[in-house]
mmCIF entry with sequence, helices, sheets and N, C-alpha, C, O atoms, coordinates in Angstrom:
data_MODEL
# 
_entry.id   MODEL 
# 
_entity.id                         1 
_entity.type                       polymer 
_entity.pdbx_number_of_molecules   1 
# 
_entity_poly.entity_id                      1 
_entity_poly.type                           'polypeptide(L)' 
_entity_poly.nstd_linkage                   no 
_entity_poly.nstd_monomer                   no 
_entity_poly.pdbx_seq_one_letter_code       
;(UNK)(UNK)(UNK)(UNK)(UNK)(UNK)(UNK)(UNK)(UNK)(UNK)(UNK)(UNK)(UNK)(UNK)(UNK)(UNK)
(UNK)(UNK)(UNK)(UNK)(UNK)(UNK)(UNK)(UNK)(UNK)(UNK)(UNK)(UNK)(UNK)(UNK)(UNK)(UNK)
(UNK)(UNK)(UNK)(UNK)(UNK)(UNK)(UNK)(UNK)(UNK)
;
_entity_poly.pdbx_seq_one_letter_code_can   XXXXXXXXXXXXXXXXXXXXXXXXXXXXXXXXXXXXXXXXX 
_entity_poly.pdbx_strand_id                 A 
# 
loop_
_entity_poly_seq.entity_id 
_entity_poly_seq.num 
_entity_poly_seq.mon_id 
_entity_poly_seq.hetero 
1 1  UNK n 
1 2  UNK n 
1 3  UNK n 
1 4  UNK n 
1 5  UNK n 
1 6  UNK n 
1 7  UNK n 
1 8  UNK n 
1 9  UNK n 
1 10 UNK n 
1 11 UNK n 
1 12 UNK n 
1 13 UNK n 
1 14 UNK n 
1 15 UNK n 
1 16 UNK n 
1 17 UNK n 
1 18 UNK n 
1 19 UNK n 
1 20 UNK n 
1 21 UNK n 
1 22 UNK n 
1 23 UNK n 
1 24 UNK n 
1 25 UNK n 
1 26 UNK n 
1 27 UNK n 
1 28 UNK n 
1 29 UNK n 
1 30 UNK n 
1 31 UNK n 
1 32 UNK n 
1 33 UNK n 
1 34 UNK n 
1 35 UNK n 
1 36 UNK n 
1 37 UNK n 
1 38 UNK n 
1 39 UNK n 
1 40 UNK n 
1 41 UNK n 
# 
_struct_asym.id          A 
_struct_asym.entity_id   1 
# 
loop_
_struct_conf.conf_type_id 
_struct_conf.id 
_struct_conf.pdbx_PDB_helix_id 
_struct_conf.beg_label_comp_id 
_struct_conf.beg_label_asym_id 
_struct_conf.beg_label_seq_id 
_struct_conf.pdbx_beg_PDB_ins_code 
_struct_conf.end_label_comp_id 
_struct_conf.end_label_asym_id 
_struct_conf.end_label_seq_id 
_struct_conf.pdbx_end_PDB_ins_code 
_struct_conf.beg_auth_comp_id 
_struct_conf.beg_auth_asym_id 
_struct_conf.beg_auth_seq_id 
_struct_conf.end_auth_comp_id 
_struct_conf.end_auth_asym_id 
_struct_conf.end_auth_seq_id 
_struct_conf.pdbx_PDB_helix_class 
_struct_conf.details 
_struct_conf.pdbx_PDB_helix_length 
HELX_P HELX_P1 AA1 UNK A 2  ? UNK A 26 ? UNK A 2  UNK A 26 1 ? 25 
HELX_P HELX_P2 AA2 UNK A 32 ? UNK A 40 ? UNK A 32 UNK A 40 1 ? 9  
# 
_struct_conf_type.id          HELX_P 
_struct_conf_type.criteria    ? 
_struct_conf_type.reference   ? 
# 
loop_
_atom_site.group_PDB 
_atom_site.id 
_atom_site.type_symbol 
_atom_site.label_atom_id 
_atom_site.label_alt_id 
_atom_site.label_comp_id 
_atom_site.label_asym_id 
_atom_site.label_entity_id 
_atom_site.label_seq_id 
_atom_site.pdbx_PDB_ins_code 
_atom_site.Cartn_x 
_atom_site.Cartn_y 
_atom_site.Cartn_z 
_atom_site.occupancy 
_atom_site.B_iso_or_equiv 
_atom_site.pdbx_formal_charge 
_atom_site.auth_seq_id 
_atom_site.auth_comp_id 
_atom_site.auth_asym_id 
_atom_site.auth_atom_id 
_atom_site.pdbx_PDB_model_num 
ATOM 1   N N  . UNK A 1 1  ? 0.835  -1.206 0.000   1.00 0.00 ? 1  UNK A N  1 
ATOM 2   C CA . UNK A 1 1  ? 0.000  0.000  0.000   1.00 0.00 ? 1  UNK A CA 1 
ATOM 3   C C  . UNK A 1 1  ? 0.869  1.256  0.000   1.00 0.00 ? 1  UNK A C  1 
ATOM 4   O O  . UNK A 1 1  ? 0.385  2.178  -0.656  1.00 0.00 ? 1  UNK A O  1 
ATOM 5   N N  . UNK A 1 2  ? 2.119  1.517  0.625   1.00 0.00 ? 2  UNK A N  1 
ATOM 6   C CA . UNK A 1 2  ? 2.855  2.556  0.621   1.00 0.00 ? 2  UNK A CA 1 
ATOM 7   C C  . UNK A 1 2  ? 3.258  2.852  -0.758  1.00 0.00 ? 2  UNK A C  1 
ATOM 8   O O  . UNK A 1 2  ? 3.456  4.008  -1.130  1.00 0.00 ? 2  UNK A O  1 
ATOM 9   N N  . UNK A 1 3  ? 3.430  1.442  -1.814  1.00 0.00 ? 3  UNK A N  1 
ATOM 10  C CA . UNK A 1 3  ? 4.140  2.221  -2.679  1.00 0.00 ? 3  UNK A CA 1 
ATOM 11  C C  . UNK A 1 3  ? 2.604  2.995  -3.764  1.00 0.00 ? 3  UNK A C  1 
ATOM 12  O O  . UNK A 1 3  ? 2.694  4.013  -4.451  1.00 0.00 ? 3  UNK A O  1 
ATOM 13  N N  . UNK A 1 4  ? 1.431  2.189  -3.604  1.00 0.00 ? 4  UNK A N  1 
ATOM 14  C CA . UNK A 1 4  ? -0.001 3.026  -3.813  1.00 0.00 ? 4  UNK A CA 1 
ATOM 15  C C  . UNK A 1 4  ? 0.511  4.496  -3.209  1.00 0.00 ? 4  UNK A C  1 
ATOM 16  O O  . UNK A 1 4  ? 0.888  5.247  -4.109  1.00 0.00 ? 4  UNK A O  1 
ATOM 17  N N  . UNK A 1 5  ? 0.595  5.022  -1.950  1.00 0.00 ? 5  UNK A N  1 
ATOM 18  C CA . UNK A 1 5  ? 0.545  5.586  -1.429  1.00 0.00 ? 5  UNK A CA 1 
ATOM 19  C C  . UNK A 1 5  ? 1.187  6.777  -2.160  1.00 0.00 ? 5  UNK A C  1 
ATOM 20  O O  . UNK A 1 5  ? 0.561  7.778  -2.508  1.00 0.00 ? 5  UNK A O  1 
ATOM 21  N N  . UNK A 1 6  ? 2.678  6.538  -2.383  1.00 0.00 ? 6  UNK A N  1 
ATOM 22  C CA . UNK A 1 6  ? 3.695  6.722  -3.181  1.00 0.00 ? 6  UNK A CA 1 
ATOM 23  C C  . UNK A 1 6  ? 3.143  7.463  -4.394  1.00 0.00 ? 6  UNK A C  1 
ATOM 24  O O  . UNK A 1 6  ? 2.753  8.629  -4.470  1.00 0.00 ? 6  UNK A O  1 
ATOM 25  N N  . UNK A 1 7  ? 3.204  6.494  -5.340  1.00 0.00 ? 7  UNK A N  1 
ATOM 26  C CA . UNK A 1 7  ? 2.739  6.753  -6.396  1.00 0.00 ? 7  UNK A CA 1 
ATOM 27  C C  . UNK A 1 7  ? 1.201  7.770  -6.983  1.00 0.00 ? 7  UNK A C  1 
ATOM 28  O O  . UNK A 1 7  ? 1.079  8.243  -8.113  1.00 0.00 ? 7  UNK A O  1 
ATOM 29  N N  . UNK A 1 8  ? 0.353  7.868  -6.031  1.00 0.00 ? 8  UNK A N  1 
ATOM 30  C CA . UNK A 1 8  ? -1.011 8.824  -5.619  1.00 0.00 ? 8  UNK A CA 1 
ATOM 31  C C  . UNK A 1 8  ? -0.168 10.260 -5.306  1.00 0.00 ? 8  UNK A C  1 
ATOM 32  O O  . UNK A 1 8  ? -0.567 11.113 -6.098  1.00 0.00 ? 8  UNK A O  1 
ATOM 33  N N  . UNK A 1 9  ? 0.772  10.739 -4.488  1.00 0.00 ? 9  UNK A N  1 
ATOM 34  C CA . UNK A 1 9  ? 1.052  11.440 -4.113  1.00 0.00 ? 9  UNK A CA 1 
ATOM 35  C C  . UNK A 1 9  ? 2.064  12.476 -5.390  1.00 0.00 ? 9  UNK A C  1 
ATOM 36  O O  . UNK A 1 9  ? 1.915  13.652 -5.723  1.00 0.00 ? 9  UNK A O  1 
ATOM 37  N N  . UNK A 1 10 ? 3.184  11.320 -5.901  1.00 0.00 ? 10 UNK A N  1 
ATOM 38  C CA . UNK A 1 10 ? 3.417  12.186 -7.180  1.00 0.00 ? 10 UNK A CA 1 
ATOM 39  C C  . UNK A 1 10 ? 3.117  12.337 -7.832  1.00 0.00 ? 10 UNK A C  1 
ATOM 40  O O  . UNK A 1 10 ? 3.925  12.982 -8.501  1.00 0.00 ? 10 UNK A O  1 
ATOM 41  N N  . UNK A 1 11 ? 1.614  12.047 -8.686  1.00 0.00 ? 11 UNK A N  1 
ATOM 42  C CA . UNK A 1 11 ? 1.065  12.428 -9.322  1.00 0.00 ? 11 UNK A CA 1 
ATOM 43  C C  . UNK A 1 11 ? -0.199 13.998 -8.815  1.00 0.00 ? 11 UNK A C  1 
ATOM 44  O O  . UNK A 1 11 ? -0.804 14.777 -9.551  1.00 0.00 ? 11 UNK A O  1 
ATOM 45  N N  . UNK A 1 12 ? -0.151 13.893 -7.246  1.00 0.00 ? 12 UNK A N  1 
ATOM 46  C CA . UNK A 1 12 ? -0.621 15.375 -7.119  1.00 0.00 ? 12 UNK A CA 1 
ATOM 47  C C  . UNK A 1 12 ? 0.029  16.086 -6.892  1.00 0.00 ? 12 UNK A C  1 
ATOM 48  O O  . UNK A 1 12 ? -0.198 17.294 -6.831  1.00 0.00 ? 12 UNK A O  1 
ATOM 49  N N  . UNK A 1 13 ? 1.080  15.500 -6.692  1.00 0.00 ? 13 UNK A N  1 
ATOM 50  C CA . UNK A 1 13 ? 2.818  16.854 -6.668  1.00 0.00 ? 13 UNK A CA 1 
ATOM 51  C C  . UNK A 1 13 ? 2.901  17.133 -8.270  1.00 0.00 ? 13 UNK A C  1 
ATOM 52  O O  . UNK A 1 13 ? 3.209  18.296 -8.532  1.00 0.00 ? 13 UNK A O  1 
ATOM 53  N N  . UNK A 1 14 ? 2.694  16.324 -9.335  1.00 0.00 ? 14 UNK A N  1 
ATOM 54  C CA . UNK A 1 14 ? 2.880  16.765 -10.741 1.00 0.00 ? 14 UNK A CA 1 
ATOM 55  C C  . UNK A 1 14 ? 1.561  17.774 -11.281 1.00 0.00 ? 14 UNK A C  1 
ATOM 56  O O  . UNK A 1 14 ? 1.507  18.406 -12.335 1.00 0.00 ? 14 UNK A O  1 
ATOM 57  N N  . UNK A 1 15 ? 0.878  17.720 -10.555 1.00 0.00 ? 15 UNK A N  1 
ATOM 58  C CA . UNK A 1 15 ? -0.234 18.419 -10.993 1.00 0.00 ? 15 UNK A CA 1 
ATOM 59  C C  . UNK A 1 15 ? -0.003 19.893 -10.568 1.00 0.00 ? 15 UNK A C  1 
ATOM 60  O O  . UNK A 1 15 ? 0.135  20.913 -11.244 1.00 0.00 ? 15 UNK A O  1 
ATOM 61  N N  . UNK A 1 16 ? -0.004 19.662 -9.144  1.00 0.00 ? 16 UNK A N  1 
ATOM 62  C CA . UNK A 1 16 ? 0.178  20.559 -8.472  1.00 0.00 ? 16 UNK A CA 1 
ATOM 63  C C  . UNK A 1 16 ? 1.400  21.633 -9.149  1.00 0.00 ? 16 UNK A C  1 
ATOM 64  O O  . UNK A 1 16 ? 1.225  22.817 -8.861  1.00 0.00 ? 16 UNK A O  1 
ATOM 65  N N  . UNK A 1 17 ? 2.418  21.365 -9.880  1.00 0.00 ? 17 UNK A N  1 
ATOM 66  C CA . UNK A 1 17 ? 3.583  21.731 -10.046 1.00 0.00 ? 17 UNK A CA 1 
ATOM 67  C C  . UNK A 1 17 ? 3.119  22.902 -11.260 1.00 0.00 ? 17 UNK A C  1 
ATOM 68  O O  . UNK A 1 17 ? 3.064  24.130 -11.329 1.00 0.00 ? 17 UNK A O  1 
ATOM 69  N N  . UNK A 1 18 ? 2.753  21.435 -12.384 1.00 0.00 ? 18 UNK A N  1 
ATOM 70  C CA . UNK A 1 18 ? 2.168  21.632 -13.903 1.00 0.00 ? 18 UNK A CA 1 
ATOM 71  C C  . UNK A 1 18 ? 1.463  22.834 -13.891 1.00 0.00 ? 18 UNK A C  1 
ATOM 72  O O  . UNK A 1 18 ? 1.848  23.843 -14.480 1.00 0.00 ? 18 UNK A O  1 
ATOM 73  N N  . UNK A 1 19 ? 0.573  22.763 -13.321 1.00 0.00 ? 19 UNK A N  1 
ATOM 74  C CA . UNK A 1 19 ? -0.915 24.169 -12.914 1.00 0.00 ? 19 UNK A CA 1 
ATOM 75  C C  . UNK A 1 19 ? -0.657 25.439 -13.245 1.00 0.00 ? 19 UNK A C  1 
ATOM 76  O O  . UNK A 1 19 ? -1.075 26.144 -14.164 1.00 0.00 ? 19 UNK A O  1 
ATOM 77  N N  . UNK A 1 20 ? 0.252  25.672 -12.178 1.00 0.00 ? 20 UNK A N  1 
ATOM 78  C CA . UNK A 1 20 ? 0.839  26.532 -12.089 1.00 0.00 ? 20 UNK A CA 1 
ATOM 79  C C  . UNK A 1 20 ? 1.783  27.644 -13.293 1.00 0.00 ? 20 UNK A C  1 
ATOM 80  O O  . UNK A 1 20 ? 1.677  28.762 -13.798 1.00 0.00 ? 20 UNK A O  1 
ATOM 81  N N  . UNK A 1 21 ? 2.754  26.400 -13.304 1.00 0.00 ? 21 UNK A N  1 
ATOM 82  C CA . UNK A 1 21 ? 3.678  26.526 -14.572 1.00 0.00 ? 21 UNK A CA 1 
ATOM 83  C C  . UNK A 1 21 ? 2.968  27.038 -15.544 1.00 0.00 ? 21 UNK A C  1 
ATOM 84  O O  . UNK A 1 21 ? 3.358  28.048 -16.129 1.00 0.00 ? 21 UNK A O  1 
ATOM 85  N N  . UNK A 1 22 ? 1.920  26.471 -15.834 1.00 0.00 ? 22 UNK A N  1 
ATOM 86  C CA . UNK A 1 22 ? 0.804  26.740 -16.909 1.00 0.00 ? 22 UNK A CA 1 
ATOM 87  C C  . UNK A 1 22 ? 0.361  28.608 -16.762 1.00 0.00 ? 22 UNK A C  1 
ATOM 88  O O  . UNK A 1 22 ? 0.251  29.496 -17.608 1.00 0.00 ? 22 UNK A O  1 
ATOM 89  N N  . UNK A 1 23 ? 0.256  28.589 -15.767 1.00 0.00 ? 23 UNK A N  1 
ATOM 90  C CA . UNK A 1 23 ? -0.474 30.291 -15.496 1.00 0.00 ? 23 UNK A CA 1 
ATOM 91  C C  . UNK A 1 23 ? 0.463  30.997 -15.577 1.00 0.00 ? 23 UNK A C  1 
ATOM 92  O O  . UNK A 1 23 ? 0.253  32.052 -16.177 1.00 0.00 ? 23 UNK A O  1 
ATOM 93  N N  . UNK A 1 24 ? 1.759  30.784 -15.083 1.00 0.00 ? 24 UNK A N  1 
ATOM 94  C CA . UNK A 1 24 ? 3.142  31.545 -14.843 1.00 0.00 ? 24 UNK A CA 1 
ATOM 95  C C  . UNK A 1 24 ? 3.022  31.644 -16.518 1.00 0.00 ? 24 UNK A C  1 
ATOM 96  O O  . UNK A 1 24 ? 2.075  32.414 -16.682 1.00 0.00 ? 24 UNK A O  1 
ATOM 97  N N  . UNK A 1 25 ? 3.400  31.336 -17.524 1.00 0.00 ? 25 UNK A N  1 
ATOM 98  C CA . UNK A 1 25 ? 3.909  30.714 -18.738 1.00 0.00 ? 25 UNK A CA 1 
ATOM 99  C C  . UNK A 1 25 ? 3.101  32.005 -19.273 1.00 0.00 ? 25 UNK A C  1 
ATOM 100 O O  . UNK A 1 25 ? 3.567  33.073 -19.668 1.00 0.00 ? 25 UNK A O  1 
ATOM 101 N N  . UNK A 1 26 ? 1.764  31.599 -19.170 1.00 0.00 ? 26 UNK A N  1 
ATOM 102 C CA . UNK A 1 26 ? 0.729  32.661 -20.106 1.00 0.00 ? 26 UNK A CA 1 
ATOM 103 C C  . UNK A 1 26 ? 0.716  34.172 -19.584 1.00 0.00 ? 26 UNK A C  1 
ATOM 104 O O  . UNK A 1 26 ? 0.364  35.111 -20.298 1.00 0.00 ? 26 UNK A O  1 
ATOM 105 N N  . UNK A 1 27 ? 1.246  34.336 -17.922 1.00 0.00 ? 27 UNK A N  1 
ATOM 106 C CA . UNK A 1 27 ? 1.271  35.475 -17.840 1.00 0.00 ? 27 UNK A CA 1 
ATOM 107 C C  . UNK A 1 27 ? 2.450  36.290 -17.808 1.00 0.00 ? 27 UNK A C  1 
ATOM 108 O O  . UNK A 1 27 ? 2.478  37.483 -17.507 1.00 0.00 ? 27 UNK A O  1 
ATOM 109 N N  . UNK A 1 28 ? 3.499  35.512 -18.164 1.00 0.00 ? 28 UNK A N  1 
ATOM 110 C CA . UNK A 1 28 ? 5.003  36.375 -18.410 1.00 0.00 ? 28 UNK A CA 1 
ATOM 111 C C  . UNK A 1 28 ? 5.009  37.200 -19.160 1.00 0.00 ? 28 UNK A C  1 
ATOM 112 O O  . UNK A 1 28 ? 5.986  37.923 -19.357 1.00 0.00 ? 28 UNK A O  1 
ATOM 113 N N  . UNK A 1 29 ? 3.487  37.321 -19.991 1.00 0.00 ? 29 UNK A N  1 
ATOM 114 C CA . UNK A 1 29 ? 4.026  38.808 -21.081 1.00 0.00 ? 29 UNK A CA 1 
ATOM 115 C C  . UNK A 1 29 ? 3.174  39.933 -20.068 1.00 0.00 ? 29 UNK A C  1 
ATOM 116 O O  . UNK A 1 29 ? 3.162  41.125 -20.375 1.00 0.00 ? 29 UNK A O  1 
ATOM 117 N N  . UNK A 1 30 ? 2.631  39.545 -19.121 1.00 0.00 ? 30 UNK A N  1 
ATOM 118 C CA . UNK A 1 30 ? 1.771  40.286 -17.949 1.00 0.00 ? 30 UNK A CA 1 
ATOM 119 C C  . UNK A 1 30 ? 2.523  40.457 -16.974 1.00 0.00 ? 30 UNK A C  1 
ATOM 120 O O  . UNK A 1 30 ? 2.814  39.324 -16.590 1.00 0.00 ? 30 UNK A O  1 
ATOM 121 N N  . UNK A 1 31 ? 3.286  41.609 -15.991 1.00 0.00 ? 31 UNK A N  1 
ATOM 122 C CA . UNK A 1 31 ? 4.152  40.857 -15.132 1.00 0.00 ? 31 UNK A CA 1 
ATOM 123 C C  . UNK A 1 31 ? 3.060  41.431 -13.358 1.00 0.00 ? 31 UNK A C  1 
ATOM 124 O O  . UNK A 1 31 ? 3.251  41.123 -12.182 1.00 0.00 ? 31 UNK A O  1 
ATOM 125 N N  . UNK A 1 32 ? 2.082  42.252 -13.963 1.00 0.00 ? 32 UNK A N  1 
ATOM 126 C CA . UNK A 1 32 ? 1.377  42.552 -13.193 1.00 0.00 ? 32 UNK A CA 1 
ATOM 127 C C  . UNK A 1 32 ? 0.328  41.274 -12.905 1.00 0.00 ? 32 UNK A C  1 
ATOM 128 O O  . UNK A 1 32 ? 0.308  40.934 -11.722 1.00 0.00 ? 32 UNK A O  1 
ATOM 129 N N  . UNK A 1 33 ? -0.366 40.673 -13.617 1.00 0.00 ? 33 UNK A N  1 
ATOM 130 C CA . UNK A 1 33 ? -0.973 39.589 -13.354 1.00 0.00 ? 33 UNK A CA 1 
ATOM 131 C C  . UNK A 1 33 ? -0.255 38.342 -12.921 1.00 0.00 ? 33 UNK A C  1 
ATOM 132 O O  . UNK A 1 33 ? -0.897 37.394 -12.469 1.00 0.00 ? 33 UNK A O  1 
ATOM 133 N N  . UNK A 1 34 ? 1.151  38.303 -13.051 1.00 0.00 ? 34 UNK A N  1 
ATOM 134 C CA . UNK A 1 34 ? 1.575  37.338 -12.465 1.00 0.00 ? 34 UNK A CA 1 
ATOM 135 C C  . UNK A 1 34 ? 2.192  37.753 -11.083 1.00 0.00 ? 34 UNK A C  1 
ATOM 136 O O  . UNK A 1 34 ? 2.608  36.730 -10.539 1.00 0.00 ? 34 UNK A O  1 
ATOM 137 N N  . UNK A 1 35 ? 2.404  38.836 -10.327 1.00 0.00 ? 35 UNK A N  1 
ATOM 138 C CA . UNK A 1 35 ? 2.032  38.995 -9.450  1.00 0.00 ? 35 UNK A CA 1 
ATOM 139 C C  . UNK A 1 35 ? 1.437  38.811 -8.587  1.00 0.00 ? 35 UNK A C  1 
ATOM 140 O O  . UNK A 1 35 ? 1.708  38.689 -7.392  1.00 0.00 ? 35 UNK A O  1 
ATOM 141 N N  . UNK A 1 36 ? 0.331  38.768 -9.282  1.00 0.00 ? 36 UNK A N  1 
ATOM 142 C CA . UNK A 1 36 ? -1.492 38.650 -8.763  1.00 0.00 ? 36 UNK A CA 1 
ATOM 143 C C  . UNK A 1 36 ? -1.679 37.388 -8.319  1.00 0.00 ? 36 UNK A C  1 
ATOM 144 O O  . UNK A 1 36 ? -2.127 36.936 -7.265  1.00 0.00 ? 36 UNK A O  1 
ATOM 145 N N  . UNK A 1 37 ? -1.027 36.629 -9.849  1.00 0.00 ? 37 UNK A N  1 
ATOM 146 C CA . UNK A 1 37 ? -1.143 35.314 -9.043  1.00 0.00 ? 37 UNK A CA 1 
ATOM 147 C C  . UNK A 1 37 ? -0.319 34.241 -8.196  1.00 0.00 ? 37 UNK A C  1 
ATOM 148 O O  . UNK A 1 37 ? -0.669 33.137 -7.779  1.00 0.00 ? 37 UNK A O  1 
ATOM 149 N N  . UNK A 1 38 ? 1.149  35.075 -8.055  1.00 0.00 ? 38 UNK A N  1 
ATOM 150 C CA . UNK A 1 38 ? 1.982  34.751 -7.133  1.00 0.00 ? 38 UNK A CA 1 
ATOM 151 C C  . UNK A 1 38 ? 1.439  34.989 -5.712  1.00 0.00 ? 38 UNK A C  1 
ATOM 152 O O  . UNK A 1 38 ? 1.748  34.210 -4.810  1.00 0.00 ? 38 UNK A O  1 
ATOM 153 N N  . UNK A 1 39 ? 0.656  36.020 -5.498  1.00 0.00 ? 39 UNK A N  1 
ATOM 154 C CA . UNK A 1 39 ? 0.082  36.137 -4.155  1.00 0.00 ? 39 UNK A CA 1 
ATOM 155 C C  . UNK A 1 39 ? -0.874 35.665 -3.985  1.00 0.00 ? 39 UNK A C  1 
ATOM 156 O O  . UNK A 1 39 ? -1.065 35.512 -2.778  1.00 0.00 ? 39 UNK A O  1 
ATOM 157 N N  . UNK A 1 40 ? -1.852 35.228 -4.731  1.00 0.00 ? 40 UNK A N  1 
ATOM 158 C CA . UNK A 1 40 ? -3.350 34.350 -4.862  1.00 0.00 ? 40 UNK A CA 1 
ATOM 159 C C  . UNK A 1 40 ? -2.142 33.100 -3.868  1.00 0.00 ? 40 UNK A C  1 
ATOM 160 O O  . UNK A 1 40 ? -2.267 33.077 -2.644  1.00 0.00 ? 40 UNK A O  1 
ATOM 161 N N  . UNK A 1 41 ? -0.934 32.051 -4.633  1.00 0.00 ? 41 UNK A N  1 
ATOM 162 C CA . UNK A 1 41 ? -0.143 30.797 -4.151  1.00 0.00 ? 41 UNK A CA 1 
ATOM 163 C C  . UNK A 1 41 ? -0.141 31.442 -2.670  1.00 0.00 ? 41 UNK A C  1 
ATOM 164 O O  . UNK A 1 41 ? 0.400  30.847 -1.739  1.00 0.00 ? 41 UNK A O  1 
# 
């Protein structure tokens, strides 16, 4: 079960990571909205 355990967990650490990256990415030509959403994290 741990390695279940394991394996459940890096996949919401990859999500968790991805998400983000994703919003950062689209708002680098914004540096005010990424701000915004550095403090929303």
């Amino acid at each position: 079960m741990t390695g279940m355990n394991l394996v459940t967990v890096i996949m919401l650490m990859v999500e968790v990571v991805l998400i983000p990256l994703c919003f950062l990415l689209r708002m680098l030509d914004e540096p005010p909205m990424k701000l915004s959403i550095l403090w929303m994290i």
